[in-house]
N, CA and C of each residue as an Amber inpcrd file, in Angstrom:
protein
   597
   0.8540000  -1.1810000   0.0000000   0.0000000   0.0000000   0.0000000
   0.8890000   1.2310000   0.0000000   0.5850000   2.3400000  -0.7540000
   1.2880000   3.5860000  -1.0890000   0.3410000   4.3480000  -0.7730000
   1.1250000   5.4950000   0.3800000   0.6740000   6.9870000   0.4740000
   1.0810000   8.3390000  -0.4260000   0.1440000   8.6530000  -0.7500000
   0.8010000   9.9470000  -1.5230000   0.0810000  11.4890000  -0.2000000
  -0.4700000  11.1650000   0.7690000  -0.4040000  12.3130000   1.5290000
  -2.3840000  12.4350000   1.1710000  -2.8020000  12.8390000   2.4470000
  -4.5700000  13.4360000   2.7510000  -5.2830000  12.1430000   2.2120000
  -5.1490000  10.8430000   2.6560000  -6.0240000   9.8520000   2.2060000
  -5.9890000   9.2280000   1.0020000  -4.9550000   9.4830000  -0.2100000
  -4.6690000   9.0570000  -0.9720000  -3.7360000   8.1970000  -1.1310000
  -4.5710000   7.0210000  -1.3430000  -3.2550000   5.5410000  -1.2720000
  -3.8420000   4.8140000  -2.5960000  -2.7680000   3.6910000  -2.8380000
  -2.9970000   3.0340000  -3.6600000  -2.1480000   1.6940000  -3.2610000
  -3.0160000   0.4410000  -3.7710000  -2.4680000  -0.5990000  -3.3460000
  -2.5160000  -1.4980000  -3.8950000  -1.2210000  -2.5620000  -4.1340000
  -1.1580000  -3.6130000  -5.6720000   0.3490000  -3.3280000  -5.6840000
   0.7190000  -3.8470000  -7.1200000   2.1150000  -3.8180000  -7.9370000
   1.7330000  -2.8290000  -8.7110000   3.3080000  -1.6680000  -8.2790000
   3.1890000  -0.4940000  -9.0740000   4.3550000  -0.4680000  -9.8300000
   4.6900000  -0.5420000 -11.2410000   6.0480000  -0.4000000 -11.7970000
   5.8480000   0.7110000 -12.7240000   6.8990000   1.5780000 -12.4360000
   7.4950000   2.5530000 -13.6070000   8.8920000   2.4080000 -13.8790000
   8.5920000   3.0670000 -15.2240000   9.4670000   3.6460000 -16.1370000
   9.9420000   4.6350000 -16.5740000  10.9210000   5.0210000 -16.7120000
  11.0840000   6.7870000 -17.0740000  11.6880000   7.3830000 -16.6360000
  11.9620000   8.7620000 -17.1270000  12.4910000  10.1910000 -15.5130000
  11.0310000  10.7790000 -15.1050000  11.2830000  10.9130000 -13.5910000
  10.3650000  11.6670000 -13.0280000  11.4050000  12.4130000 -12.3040000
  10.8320000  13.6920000 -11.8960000  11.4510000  15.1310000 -10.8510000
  10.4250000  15.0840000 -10.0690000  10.5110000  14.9490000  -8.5280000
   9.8970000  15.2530000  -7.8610000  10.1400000  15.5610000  -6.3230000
   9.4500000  16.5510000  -6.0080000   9.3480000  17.6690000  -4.5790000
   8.4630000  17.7530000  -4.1290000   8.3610000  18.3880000  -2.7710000
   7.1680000  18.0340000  -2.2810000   5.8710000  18.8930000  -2.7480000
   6.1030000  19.4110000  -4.0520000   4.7040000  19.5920000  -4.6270000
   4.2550000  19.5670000  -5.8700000   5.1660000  19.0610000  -6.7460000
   4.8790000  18.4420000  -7.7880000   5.5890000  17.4060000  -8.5480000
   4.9590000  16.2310000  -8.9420000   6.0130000  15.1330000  -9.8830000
   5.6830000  15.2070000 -11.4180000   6.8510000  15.0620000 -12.1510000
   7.1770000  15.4950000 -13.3050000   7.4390000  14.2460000 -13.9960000
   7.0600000  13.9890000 -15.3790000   7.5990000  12.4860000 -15.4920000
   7.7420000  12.7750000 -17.0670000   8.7950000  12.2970000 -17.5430000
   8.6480000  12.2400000 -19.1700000   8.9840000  10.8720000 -19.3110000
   8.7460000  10.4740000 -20.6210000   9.0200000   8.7710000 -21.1000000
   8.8940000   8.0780000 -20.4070000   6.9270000   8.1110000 -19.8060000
   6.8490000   7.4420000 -18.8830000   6.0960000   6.3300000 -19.3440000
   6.0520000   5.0570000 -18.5920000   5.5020000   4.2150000 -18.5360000
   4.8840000   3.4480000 -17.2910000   3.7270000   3.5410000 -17.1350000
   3.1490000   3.1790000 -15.7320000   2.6210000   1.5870000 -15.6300000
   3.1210000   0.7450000 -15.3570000   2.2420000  -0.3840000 -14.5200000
   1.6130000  -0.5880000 -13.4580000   0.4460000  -1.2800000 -13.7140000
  -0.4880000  -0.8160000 -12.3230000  -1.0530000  -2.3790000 -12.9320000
  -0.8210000  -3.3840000 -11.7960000  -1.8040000  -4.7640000 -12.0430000
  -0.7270000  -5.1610000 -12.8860000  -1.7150000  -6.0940000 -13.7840000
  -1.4500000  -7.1240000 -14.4730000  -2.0170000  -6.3360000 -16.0620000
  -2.8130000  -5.3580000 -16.1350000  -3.5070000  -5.1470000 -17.3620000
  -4.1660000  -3.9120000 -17.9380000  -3.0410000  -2.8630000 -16.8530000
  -3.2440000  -1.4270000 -17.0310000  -1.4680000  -1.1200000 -17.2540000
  -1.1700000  -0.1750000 -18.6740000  -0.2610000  -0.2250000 -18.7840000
  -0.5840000   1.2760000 -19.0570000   0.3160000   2.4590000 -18.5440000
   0.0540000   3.9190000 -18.8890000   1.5490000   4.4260000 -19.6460000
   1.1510000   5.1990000 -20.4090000   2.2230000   5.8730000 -21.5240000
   2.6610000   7.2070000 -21.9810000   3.6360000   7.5130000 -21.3730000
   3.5700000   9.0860000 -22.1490000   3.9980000  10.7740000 -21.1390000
   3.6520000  11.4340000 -21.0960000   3.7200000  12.6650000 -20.1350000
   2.9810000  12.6180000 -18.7540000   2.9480000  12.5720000 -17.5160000
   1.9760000  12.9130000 -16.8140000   2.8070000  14.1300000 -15.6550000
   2.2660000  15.1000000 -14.9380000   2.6200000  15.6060000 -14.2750000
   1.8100000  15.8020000 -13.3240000   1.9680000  16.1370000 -11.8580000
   0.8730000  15.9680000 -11.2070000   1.0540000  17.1500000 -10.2580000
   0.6740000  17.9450000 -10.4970000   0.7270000  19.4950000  -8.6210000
   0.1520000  19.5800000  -7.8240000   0.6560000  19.6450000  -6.2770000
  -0.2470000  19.5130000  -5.5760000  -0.5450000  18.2120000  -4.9730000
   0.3940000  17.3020000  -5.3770000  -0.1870000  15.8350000  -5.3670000
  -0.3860000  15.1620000  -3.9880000  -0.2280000  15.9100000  -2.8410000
   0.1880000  15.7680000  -1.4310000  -1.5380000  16.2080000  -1.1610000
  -2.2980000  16.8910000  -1.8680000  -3.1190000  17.4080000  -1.3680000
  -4.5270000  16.7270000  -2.5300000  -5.2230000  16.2900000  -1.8020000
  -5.7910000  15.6880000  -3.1790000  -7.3210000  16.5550000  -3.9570000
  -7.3430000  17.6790000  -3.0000000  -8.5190000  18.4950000  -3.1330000
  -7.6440000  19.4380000  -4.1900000  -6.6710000  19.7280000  -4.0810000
  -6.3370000  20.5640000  -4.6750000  -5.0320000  20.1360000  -5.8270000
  -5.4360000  18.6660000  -6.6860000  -4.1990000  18.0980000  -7.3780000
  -4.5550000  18.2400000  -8.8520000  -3.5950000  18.8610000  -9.6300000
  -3.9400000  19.3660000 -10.9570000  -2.8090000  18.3790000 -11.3780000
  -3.7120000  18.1100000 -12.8510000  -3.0830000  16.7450000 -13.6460000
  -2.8000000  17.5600000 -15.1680000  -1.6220000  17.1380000 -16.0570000
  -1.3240000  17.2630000 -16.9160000  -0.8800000  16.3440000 -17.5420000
  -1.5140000  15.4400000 -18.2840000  -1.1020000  14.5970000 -18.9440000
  -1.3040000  14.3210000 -20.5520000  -0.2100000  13.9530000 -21.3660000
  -0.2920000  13.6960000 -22.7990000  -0.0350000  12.0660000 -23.1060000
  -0.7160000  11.5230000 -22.9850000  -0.7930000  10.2690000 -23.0140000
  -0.3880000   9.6920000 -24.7070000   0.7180000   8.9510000 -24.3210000
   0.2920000   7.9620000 -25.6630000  -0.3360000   6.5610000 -25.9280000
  -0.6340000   5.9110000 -26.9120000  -1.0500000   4.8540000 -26.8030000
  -1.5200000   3.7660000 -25.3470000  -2.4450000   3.7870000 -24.6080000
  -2.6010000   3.1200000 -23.4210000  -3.3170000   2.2270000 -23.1960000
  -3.5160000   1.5510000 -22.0460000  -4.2100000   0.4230000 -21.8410000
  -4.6350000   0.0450000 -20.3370000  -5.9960000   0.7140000 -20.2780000
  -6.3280000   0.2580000 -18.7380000  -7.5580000  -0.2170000 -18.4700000
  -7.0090000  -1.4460000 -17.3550000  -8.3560000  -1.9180000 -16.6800000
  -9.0950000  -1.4630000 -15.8590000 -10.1010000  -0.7850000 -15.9250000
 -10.7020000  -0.0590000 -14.9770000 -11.0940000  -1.3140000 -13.7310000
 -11.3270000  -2.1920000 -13.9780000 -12.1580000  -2.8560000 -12.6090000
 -10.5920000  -2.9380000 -11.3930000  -9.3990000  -2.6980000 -12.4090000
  -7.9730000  -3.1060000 -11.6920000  -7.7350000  -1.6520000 -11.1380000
  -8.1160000  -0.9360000 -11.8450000  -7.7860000   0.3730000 -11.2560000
  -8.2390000   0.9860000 -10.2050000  -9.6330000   0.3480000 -10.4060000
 -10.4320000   0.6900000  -9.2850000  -9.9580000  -0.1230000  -8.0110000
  -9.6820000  -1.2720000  -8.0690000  -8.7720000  -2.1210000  -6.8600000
  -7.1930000  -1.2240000  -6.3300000  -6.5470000  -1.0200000  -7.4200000
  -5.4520000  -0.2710000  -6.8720000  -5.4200000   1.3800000  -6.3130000
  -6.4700000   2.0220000  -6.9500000  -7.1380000   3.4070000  -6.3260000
  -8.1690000   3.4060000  -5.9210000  -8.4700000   2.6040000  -4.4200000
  -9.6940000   3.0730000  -4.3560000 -10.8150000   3.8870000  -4.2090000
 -10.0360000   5.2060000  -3.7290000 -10.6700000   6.5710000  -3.8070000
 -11.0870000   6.9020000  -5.4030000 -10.6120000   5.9400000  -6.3410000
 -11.2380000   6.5230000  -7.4000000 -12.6940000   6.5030000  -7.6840000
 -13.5380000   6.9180000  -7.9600000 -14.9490000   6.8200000  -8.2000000
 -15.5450000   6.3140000  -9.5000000 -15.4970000   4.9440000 -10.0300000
 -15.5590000   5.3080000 -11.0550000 -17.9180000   4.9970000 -11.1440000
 -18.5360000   5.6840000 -12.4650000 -19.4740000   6.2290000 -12.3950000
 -20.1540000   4.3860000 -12.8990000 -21.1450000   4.3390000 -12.0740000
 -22.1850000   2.5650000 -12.1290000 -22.0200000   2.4240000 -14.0690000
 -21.9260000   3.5570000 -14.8650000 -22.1620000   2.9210000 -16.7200000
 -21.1140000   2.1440000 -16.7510000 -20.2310000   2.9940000 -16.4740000
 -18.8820000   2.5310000 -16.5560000 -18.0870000   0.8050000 -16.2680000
 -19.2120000   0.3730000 -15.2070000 -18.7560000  -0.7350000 -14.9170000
 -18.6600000  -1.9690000 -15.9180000 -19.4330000  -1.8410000 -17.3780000
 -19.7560000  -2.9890000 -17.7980000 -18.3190000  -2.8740000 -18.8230000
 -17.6140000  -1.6690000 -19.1970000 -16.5610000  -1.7560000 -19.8570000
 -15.2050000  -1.8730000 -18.9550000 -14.2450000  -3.1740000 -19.4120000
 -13.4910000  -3.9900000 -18.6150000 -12.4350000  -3.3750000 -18.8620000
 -11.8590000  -3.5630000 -20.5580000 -10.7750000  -2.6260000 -20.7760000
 -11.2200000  -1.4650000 -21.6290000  -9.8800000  -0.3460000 -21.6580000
 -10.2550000   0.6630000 -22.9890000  -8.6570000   0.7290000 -23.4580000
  -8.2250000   1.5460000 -24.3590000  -7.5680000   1.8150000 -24.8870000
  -7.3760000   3.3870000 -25.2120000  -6.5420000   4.1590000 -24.6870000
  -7.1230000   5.6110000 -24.8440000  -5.5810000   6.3240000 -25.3970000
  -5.8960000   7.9510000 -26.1810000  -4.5280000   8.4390000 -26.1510000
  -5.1110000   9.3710000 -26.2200000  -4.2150000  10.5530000 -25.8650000
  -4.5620000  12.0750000 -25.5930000  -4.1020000  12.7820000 -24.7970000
  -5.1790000  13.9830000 -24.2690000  -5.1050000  15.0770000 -23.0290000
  -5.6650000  15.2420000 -22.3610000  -5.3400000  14.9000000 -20.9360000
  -6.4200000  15.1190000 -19.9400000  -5.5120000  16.2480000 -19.0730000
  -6.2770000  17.1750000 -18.8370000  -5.5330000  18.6100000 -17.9380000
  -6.4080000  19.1480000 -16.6970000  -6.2820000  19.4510000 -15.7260000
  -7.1370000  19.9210000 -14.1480000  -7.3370000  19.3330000 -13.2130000
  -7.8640000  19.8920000 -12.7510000  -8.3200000  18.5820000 -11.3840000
  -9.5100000  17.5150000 -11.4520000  -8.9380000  16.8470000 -10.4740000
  -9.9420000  15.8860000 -10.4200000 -11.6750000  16.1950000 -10.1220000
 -12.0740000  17.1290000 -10.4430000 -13.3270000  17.3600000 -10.3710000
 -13.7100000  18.6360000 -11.1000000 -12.9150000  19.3020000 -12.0360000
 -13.1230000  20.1440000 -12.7600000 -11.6490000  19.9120000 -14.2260000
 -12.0420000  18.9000000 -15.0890000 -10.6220000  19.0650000 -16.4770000
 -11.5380000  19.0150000 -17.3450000 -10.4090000  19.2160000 -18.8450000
 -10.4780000  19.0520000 -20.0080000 -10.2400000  18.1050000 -20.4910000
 -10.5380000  17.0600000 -21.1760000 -10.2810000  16.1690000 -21.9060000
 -10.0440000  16.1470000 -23.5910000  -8.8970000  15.8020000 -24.5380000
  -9.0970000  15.7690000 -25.8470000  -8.9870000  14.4480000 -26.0120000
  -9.2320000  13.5130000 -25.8500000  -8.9880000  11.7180000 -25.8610000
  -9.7550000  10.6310000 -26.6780000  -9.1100000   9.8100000 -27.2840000
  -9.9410000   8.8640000 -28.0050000  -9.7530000   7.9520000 -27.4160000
 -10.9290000   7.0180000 -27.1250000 -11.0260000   5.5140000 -26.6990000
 -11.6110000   4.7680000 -27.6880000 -10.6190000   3.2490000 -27.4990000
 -11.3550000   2.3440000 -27.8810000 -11.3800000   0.8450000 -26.9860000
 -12.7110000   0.4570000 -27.1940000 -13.2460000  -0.4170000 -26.2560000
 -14.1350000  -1.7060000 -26.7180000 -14.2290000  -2.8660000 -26.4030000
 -14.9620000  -3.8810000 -26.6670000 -16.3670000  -3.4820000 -26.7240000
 -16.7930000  -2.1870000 -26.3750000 -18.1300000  -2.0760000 -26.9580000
 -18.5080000  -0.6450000 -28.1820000 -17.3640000  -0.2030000 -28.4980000
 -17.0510000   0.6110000 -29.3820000 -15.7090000   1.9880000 -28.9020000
 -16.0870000   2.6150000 -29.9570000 -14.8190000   3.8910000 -30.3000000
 -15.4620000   4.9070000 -29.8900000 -14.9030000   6.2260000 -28.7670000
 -15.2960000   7.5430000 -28.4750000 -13.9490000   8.3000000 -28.4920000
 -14.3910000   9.4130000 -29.3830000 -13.9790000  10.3600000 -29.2960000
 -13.9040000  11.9110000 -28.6740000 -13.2100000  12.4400000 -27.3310000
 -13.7460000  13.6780000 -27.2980000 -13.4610000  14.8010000 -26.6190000
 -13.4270000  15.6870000 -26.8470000 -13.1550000  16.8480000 -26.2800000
 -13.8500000  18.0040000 -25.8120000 -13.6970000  17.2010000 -24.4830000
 -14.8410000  17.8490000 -23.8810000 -14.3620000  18.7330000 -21.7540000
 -15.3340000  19.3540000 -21.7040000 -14.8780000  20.0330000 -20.2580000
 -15.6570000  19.0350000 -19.5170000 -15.1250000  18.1780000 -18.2480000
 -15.5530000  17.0910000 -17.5950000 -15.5800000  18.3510000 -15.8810000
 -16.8200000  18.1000000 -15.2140000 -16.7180000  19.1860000 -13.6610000
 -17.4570000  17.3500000 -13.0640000 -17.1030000  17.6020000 -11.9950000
 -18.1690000  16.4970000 -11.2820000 -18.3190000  16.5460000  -9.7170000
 -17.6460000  17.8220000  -9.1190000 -17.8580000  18.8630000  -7.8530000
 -18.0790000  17.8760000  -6.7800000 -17.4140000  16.9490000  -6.2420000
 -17.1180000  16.1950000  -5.1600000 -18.0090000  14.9920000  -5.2960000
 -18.8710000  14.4210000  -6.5170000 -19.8310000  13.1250000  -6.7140000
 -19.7970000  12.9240000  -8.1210000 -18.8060000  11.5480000  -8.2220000
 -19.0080000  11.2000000  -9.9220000 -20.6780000  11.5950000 -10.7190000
 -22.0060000  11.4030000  -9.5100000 -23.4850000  11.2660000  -9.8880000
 -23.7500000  12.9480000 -10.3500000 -22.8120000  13.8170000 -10.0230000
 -23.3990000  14.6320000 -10.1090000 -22.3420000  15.7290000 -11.3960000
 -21.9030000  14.4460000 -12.4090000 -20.9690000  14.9660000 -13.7000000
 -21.6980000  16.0060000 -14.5360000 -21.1260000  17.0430000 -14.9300000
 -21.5480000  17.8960000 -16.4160000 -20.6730000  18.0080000 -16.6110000
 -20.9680000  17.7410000 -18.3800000 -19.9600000  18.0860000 -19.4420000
 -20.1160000  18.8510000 -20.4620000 -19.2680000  19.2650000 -21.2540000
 -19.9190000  20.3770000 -22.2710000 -18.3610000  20.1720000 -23.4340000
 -18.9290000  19.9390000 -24.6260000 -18.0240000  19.6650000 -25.6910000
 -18.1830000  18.8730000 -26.9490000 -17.4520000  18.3140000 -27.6310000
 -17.2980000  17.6890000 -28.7060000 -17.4400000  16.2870000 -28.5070000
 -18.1660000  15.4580000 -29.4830000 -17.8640000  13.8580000 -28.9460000
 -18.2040000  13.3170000 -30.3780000 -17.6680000  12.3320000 -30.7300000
 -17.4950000  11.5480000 -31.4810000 -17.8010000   9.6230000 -30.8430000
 -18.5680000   8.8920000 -31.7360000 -18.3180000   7.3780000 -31.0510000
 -18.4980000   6.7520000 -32.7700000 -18.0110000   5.7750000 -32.7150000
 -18.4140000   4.4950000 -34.0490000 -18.7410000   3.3630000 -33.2990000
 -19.8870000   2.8110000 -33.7680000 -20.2350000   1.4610000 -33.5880000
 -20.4210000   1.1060000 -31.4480000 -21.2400000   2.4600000 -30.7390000
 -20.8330000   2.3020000 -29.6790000 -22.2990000   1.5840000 -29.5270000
 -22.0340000   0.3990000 -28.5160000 -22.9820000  -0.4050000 -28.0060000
 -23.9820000   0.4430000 -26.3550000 -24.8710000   0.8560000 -26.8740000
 -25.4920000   1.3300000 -25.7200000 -25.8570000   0.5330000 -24.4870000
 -26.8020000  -0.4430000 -25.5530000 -27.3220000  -1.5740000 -24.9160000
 -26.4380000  -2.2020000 -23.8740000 -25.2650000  -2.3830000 -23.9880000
 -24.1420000  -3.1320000 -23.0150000 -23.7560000  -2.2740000 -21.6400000
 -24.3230000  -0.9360000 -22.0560000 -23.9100000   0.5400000 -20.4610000
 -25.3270000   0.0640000 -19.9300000 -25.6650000  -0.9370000 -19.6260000
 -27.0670000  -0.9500000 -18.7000000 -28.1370000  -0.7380000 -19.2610000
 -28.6420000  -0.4910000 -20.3320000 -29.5360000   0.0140000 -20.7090000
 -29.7660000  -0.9130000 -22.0300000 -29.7350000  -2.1230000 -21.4750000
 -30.9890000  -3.2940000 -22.2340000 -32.3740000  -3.2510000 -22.1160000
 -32.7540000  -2.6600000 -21.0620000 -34.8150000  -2.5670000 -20.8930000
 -35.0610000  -1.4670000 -22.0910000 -34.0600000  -0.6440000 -22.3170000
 -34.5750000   0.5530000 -22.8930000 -34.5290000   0.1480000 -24.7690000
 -33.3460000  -1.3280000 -24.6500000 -33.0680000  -1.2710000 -26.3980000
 -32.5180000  -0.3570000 -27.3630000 -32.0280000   0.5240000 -26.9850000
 -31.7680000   1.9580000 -27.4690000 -30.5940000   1.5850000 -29.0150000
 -29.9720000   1.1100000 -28.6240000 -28.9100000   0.8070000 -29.6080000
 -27.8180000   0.3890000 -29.5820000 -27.2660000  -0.9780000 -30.4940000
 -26.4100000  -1.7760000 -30.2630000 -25.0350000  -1.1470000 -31.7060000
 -25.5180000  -0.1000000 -32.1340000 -24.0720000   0.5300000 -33.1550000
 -25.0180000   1.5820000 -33.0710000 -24.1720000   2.6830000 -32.6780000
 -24.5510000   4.4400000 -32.2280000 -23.1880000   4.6860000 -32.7840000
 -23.2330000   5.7160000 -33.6480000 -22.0890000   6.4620000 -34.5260000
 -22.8340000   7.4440000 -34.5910000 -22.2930000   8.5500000 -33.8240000
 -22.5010000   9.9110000 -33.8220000 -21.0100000  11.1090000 -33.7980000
 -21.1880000  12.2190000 -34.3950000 -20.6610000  13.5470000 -34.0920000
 -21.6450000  14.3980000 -34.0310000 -20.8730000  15.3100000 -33.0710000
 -21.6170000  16.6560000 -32.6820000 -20.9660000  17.3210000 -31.2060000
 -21.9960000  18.0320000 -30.7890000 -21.8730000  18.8760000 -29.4660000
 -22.6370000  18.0770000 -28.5530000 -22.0130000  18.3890000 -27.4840000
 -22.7400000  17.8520000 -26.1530000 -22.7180000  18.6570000 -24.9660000
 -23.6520000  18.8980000 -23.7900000 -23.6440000  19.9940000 -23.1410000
 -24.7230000  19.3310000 -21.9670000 -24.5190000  18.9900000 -21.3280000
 -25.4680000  18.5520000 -20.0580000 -24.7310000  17.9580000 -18.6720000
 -25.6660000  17.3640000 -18.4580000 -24.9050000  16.9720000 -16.4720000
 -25.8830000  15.6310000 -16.6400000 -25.4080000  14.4500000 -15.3340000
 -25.8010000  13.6330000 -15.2140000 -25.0040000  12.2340000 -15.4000000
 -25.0450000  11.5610000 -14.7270000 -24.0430000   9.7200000 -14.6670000
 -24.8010000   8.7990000 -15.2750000 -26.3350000   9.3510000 -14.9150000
 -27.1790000   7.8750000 -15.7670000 -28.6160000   8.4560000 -16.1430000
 -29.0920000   7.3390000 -16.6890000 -30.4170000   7.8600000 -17.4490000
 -31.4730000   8.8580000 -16.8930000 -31.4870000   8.2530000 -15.3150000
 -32.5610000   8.8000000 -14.8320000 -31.9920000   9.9190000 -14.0610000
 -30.6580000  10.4650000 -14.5450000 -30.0820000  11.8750000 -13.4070000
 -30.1040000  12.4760000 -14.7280000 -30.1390000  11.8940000 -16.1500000
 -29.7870000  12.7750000 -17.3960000 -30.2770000  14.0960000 -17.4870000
 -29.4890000  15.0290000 -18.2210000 -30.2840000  16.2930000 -18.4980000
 -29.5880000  17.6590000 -19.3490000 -29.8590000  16.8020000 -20.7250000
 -28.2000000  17.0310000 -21.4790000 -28.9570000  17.3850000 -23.1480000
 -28.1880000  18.6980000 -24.2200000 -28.7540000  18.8330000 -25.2820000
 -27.9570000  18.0870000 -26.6110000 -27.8740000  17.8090000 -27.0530000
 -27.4740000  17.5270000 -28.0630000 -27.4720000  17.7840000 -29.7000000
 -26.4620000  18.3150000 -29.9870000 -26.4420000  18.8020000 -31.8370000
 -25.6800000  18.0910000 -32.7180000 -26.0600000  16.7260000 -33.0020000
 -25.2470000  15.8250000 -33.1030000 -26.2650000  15.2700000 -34.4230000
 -24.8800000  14.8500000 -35.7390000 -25.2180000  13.9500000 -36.5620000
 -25.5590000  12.5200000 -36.9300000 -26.3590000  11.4950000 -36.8140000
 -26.1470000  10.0400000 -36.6580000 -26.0230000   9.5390000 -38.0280000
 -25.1410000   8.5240000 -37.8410000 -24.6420000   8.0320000 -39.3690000
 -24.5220000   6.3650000 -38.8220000 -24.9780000   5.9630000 -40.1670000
 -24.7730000   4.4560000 -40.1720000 -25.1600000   3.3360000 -38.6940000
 -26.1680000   3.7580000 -38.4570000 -26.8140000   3.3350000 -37.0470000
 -27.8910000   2.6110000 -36.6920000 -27.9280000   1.5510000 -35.3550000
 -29.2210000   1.1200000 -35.3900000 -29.5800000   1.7990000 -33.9630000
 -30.6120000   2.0760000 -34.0860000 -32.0370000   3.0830000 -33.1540000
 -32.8220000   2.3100000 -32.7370000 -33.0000000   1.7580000 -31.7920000
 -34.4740000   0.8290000 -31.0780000 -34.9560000  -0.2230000 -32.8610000
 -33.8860000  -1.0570000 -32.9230000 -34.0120000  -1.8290000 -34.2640000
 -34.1720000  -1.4250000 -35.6830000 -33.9210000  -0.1540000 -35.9630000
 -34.0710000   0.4480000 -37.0000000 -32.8450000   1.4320000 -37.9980000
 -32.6180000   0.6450000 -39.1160000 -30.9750000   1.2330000 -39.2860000
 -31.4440000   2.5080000 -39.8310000 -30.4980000   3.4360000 -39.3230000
 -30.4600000   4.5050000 -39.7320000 -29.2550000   4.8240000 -40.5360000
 -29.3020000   5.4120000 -41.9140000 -28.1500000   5.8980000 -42.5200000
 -27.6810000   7.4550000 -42.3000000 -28.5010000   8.5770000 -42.1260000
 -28.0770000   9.5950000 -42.0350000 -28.7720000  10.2190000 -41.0220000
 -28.4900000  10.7760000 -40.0890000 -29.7160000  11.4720000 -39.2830000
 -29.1540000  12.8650000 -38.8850000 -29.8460000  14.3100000 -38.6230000
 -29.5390000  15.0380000 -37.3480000 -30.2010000  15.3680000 -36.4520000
 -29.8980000  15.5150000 -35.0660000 -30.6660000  15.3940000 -33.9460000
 -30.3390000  16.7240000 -33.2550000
């Protein structure tokens, strides 16, 4: 088990790679490579300020090519929160920018995942309760399986390929409350393929 200072631990096999600089208020890392588990492998820039303090820890990271297990991650951080959709996707694959704190960043990042591809760049706030997320930005997905985020009673759609804007708050269906200006292409809708749509 590892302390990083105010309740923040983490616990498991942790291996890195790389240079990191670090003092007691910020770690610096280039050509990094993070192991965490057996099946989260992290890549690339991360910097962290503040990291002693976890209310107040600003993240800078340029990620390359990655690979993490969230259900592992969630075992080795358990202060992490991650949000009930989230649970049914095991691994992802992501590269990009994630910049701020943990309850107010930016994201520019693409994932890909056993239930499809998202793209997006977007402002992520979630003010001390994953339940209580708004976001506002750009998003992109191909071939994303709805049906598999919990939401089999509803049938909604098993290939969702959309671009557009996104702008709302909410973790799940029934906290939703979000607009959308978004194109649908090549899609099925409650059993019905759709080739071109805008919404």
């Amino acid at each position: 088990q590892y302390t990083l200072g105010e309740n923040f631990t983490a616990k498991g096999k942790i291996q890195l790679v790389g240079t990191a600089f670090i003092n007691p208020k910020q770690i610096l890392t280039r050509n990094l490579i993070l192991g965490l588990g057996k099946n989260t492998l992290i890549a690339g820039k991360i910097d962290l300020f503040n990291y002693t303090q976890v209310k107040n820890l600003n993240l800078n990271a340029d990620l390359q090519k990655s690979r993490i297990s969230l259900g592992e991650l969630q075992e080795i951080l358990p202060l992490l929160g991650l949000p009930n959709f989230l649970k049914p996707v095991d691994q992802l694959e992501l590269e990009g920018t994630i910049e701020g704190s943990l309850d107010d960043f930016f994201v520019d990042i693409g994932m890909d995942t056993d239930l499809g591809r998202i793209v997006a760049d977007l402002h992520l706030s979630i003010l001390d309760n994953p339940a209580k997320l708004s976001y506002d930005g750009n998003i992109l997905t191909e071939n994303l399986n709805l049906n598999a985020l919990g939401l089999k009673d509803l049938a909604i759609s098993d290939k969702l390929s959309v671009k557009g804007k996104v702008e709302g708050k909410g973790a799940s269906l029934d906290q939703l409350d979000a607009f959308l200006d978004i194109e649908i292409v090549d899609s099925d809708i409650k059993g019905y393929q759709i080739d071109t749509a805008a919404a």
